[in-house]
C-alpha positions as CSV (number, residue, x, y, z in Angstrom):
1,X,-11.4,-47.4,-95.7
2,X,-14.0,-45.2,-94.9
3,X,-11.1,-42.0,-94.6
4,X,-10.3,-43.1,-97.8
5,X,-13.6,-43.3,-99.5
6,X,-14.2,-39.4,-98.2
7,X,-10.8,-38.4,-99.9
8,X,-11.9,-40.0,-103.1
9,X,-15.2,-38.6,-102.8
10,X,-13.6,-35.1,-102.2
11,X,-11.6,-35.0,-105.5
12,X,-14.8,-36.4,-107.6
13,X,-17.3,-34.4,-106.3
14,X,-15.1,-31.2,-104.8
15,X,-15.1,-27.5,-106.3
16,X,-12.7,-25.8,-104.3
17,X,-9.1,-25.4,-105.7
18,X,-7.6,-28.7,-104.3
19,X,-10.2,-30.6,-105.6
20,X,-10.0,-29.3,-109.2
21,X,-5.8,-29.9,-109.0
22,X,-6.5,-33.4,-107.8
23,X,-8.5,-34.0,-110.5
24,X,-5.9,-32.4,-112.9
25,X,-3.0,-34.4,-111.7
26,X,-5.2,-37.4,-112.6
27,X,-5.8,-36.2,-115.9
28,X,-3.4,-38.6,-117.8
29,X,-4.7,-41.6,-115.4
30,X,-8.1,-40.9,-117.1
31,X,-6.9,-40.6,-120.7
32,X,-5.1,-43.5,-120.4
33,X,-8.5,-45.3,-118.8
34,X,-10.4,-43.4,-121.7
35,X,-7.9,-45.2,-124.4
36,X,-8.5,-48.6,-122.5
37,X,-12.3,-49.1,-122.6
38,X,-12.6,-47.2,-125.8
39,X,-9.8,-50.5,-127.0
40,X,-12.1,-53.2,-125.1
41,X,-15.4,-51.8,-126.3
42,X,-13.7,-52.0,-130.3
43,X,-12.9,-55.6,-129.6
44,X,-16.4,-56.5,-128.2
45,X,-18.4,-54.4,-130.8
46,X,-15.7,-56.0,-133.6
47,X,-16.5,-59.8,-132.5
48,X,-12.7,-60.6,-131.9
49,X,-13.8,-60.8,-128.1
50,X,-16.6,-64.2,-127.9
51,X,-19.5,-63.5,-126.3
52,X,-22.1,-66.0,-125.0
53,X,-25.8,-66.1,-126.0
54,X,-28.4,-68.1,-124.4
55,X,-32.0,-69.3,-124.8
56,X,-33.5,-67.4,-122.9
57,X,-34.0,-63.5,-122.8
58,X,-31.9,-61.8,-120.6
59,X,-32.0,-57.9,-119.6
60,X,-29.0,-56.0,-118.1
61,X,-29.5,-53.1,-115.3
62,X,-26.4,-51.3,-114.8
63,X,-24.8,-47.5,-114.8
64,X,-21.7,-45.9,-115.9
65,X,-20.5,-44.7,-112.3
66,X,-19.4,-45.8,-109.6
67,X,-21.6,-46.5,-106.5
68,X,-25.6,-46.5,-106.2
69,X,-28.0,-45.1,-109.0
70,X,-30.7,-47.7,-107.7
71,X,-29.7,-50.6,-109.8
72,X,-30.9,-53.4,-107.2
73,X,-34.2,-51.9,-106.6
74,X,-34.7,-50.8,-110.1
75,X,-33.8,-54.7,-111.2
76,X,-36.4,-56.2,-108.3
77,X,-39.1,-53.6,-109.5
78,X,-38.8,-55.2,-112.8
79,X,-38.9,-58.2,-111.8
80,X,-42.3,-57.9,-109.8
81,X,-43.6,-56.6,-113.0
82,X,-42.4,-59.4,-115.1
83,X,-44.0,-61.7,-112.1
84,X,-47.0,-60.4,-112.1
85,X,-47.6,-60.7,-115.7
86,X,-47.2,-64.0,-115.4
87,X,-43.7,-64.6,-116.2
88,X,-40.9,-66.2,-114.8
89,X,-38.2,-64.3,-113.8
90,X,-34.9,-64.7,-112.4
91,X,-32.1,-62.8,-110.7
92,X,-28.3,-62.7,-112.0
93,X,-25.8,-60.6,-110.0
94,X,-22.3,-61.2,-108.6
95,X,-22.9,-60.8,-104.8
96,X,-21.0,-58.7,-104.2
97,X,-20.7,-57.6,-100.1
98,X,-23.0,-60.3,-99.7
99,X,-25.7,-58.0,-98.8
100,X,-27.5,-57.3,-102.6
101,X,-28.2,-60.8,-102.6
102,X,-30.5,-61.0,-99.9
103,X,-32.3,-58.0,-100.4
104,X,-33.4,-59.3,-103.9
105,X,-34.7,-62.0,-101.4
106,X,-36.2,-60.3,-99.3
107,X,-37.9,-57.6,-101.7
108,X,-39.1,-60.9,-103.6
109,X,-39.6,-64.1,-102.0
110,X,-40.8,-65.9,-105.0
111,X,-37.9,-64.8,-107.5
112,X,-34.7,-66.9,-108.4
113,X,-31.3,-64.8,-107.1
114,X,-28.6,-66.4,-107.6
115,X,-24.7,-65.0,-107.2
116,X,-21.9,-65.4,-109.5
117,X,-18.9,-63.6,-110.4
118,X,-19.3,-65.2,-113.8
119,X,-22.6,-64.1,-115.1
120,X,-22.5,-66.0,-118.0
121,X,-22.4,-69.4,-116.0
122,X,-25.1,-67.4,-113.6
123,X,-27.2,-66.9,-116.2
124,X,-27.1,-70.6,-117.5
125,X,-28.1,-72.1,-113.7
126,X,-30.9,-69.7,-113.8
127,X,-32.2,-70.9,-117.1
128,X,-31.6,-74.6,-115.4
129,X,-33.9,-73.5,-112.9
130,X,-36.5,-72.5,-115.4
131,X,-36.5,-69.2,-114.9
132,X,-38.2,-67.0,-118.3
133,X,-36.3,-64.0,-118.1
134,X,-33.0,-62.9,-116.7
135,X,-32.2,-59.9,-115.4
136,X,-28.3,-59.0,-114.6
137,X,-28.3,-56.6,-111.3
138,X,-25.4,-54.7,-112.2
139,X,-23.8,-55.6,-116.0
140,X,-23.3,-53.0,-118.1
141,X,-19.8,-53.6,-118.4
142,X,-20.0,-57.2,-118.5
143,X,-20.4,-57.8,-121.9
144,X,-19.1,-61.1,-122.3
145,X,-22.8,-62.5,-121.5
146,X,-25.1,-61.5,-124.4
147,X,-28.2,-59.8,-123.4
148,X,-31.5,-58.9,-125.4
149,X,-32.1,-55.3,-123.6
150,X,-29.7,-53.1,-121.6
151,X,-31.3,-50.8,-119.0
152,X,-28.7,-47.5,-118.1
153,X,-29.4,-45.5,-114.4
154,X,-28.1,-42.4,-114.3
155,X,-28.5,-41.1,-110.7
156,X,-29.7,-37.2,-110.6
157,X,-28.6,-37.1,-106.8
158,X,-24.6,-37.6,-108.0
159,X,-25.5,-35.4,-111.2
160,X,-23.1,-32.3,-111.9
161,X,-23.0,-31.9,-115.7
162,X,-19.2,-33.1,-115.9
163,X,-18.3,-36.4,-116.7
164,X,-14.9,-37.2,-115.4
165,X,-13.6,-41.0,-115.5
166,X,-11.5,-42.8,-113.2
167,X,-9.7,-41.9,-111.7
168,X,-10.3,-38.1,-111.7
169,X,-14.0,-39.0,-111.5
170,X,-16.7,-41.4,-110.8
171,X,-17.5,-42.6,-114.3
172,X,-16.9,-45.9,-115.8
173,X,-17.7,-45.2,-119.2
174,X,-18.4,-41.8,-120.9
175,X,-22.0,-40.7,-121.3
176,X,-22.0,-41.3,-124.8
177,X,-22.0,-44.9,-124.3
178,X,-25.4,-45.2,-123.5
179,X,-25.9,-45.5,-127.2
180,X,-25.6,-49.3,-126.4
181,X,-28.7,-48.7,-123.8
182,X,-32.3,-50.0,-124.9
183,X,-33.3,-47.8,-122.3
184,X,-32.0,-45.0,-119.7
185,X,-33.8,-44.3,-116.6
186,X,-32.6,-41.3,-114.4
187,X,-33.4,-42.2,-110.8
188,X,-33.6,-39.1,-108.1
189,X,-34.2,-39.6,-104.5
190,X,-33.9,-35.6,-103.4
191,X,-32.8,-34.3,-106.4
192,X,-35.1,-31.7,-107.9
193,X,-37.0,-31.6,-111.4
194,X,-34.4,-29.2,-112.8
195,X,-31.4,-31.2,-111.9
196,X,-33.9,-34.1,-113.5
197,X,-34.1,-31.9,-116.5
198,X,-30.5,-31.3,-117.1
199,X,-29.1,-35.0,-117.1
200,X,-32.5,-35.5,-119.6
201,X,-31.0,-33.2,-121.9
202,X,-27.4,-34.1,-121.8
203,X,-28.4,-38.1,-122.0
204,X,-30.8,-37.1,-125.0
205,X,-27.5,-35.2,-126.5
206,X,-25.1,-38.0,-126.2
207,X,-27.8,-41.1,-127.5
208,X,-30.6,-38.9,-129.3
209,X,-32.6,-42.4,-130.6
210,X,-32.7,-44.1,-126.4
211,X,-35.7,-43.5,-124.8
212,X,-35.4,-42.0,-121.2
213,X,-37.4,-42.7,-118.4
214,X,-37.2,-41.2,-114.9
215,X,-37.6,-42.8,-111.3
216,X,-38.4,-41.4,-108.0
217,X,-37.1,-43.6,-105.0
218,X,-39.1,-42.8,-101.8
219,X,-39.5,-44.0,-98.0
220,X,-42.4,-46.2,-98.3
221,X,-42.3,-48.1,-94.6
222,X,-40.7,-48.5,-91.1
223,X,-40.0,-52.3,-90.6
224,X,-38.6,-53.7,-87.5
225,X,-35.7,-56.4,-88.0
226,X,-37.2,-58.2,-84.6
227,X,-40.2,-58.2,-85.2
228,X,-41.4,-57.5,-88.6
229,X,-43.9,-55.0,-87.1
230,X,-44.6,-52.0,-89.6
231,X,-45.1,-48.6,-88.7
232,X,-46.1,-45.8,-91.2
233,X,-43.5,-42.8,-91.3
234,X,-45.0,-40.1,-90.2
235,X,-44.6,-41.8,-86.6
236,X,-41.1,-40.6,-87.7
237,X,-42.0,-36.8,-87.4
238,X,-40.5,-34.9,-84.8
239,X,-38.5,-38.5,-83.4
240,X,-35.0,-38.3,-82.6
241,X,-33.5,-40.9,-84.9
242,X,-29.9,-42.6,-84.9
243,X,-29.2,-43.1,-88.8
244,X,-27.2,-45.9,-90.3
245,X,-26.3,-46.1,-93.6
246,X,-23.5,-48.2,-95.2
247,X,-24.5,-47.3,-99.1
248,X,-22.4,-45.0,-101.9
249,X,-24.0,-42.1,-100.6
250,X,-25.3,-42.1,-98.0
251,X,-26.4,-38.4,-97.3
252,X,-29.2,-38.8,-99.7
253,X,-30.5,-41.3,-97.2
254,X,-30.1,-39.0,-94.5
255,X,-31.7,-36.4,-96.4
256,X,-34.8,-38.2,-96.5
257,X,-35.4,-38.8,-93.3
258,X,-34.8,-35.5,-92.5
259,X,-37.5,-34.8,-94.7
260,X,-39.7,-36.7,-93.0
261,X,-39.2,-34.3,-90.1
262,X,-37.2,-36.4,-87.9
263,X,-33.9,-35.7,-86.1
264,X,-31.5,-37.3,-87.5
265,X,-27.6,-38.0,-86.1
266,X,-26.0,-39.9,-88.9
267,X,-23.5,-42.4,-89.4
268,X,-22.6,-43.7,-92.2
269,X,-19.9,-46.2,-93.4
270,X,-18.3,-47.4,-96.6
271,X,-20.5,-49.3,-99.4
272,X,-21.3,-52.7,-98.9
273,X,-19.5,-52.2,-95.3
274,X,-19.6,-55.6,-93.4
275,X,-20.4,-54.8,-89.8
276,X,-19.0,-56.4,-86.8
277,X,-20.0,-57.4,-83.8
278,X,-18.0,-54.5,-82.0
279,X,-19.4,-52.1,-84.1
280,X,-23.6,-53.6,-83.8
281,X,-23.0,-53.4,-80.1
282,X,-21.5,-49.7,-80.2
283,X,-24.3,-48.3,-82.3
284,X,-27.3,-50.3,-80.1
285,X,-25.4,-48.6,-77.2
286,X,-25.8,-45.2,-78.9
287,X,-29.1,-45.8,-80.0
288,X,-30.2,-46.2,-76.6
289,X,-31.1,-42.5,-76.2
290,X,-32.5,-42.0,-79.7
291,X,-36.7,-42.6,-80.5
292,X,-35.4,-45.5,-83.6
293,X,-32.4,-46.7,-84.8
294,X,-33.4,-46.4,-88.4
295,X,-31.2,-48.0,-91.3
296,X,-31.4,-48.7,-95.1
297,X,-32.8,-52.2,-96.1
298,X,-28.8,-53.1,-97.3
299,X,-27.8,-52.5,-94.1
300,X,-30.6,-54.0,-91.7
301,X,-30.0,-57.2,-93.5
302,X,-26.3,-57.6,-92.7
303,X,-27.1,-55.8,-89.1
304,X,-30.2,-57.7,-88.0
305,X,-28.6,-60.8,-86.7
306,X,-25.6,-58.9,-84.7
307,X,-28.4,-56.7,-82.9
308,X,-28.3,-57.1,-79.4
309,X,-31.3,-58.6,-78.5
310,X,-31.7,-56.1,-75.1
311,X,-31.3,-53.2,-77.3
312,X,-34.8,-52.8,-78.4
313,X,-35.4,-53.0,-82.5
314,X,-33.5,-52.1,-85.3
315,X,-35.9,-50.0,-88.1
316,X,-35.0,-50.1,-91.8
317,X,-36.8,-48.4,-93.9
318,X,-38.1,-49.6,-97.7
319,X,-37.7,-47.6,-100.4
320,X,-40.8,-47.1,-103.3
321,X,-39.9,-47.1,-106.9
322,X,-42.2,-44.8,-108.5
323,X,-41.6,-44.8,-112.1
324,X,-42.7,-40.1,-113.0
325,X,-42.5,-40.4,-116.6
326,X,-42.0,-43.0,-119.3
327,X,-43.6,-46.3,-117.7
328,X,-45.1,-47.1,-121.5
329,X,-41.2,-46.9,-123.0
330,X,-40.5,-49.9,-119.7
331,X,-43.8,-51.7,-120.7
332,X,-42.8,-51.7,-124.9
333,X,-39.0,-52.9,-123.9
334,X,-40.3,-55.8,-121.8
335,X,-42.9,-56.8,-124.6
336,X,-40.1,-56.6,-127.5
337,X,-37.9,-58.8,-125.1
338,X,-40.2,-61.4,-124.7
339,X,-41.3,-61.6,-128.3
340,X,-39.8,-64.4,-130.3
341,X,-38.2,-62.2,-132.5
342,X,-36.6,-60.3,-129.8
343,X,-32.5,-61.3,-130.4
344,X,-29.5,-60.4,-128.1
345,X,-27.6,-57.6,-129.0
346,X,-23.9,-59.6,-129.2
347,X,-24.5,-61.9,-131.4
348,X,-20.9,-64.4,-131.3
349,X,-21.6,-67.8,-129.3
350,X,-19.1,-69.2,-127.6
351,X,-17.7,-72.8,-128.7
C-alpha cells in the first residue's frame, strides 16, 4: 500500500518526463471522471436527485482533493468557537480509519462526534442528542444531506497551480466548484506567503463573489501518550527525534519539526494507516536511541495503546490553528447560520 501510495503520488505531483506521460495516458480516465461529476452535480443542482433537510443548521468542511488540507482540525476549531459562544455543537463525519473520530474527542471533550457513513442519518442522531449546530468533517461531496454553509480548504502545502483530476491528479472536483462554497480557507503549514498568494488569486478567479480566508497550522505542544505530561517545543531543539507520521503528507510534518531545529529520521506510512502490534514494537525498538519518539496526534491515538510500556513515552505533537487573515468573514458565516432566516442551500426534502 504504502509503494503504491508513492507511485500515485509520483504521477500527481511529479515533473520529470515519466511523470507528465503518466499523467497523459490518464488523460481520457480524467475526462471521462470530469463528464461524471459534472452529470451528478446537474442532477443535484436540477432537484431530480432528493436531498434531505433538517431542523437544525448544519455546516460542511470539506476540500476538492484528495488527502489532508486540515479538514478535522479546521472542523474542531469551529466547533470550540461555536462552544464557546454558547452554542451547542455537534460533530458529523464517517469515521473513516477509525482514528478522526477520536481526535475530535480528544481535541474536544465536551463536543458530540458521532460516525456514520450515512451523514444524513448522522446528522439526525446528532440533532436527537440536542446538539445546535452540525458540522460535517469531510462532506463536500456529499450532497445528499442539505447543509446551510459549506466551508472549502484548499491546502497551499499540495498547491502547484494545475488542477488535474482523478486519476491524472489529486482533485475531486475542479476549482471552479467552489462557487457552491460559503466560504474558502486556504490552510499552509510550510508553505510560504507567495505560494498563499497564488492559490488566493486563482480561487478568487474561479468563484470571484466567495470570500477567502487563510489558516496557518503550527506545533503548539509536546504531549506524552503515558503520561499526559506537556513539554514546550523548544526542548525539541537540537534533540534527535524518531518521526512518525501516518497522514496524506506527511513531509510537511516532518518539515516542521525540522524547523524546530530537531533531528529528525522519518517514517512515515500510508493515511489513516492502522498500526500493528509488530510494527509499535519495531518503531519503540528504534526509538530507543533517539531523544523522542514524536508523532502526529492521528497517529498517537491509534499508537498509544500498542506502545510498549518499557519503551519509555510516545510524544505527539498538537497542531494550532491560527486563523492570518479573514477571521471577521468566519465570524459573519457562523452568525448568518445561526440566524432564523439562515436556510440550507438544497432545498428538496426527502419523503
Amino acid at each position: 500500500m504504502a509503494n503504491f501510495r508513492r507511485v500515485v503520488d509520483a504521477v500527481w505531483a511529479g515533473r520529470g518526463k515519466r511523470a507528465r506521460t503518466a499523467r497523459g495516458l490518464l488523460s481520457p480516465l480524467e475526462l471521462a471522471y470530469r463528464v461524471s461529476i459534472a452529470a451528478r452535480g446537474w442532477l443535484y443542482d436540477s432537484g431530480l436527485f432528493r436531498v434531505e433537510t433538517f431542523s437544525t443548521p448544519v455546516i460542511s468542511v470539506g476540500n476538492l482533493s484528495v488527502g489532508g488540507t486540515g479538514k478535522t482540525p479546521v472542523a474542531a476549531w469551529i466547533a470550540r468557537r461555536l462552544a464557546d459562544n454558547g452554542v451547542t455543537p455537534g460533530v458529523v463525519l464517517r469515521g473513516y480509519g477509525g482514528d478522526e473520530t477520536i481526535v475530535h474527542q480528544r481535541l474536544n471533550p465536551d463536543v458530540t462526534v458521532i460516525a456514520s457513513a450515512d451523514r444524513a442519518r448522522g446528522i439526525r442522531e446528532a440533532i436527537a442528542q440536542g446538539v445546535d449546530v452540525v458540522i460535517l468533517d469531510d462532506a463536500f461531496q456529499h450532497r445528499r444531506a442539505a447543509r446551510n454553509a459549506d466551508v472549502v480548504l484548499i491546502d497551499a502545502d499540495a498547491w502547484t497551480g494545475s488542477v488535474r483530476l482523478i486519476p491524472a491528479g489529486p482533485w475531486r472536483e475542479p476549482l471552479r466548484s467552489v462557487r457552491r462554497a460559503s466560504l474558502v480557507i486556504i490552510t499552509r503549514k510550510i508553505a510560504d506567503r507567495k505560494v498563499v498568494e497564488d492559490a488566493r488569486r486563482a480561487v478568487a478567479a474561479a468563484a470571484p463573489r466567495v470570500p477567502v480566508v487563510t489558516a496557518h497550522l503550527a506545533p503548539a505542544d509536546l504531549h506524552s501518550t503515558a503520561t499526559g505530561q506537556t513539554l514546550p517545543l523548544h526542548v525539541l531543539r537540537g534533540a534527535d527525534l524518531m518521526a512518525i507520521a501516518g497522514v496524506a503528507r506527511p513531509d510537511s510534518f516532518f518539515r516542521q519539526l525540522t524547523e524546530l531545529g530537531a533531528v529528525v529520521r522519518p517514517h512515515s506510512f500510508p493515511d489513516h494507516h492502522a498500526f500493528t502490534s509488530r510494527e509499535a514494537r519495531d518503531l519503540a525498538a528504534e526509538a530507543g536511541s533517539s531523544d523522542f519518539a514524536v508523532c502526529t496526534l492521528k497517529d498517537a491515538v491509534k499508537l498509544e495503546s500498542l506502545w510498549p510500556p518499557e519503551a519509555g513515552s510516545l510524544w505527539y505533537v498538537s497542531q494550532r490553528l491560527t486563523i492570518e487573515d479573514g477571521l471577521p468573514e468566519i465570524d459573519r458565516m457562523l452568525d448568518n447560520l445561526l440566524a432564523p432566516r439562515a436556510e440550507p442551500t438544497d432545498q428538496i426534502t426527502t419523503e
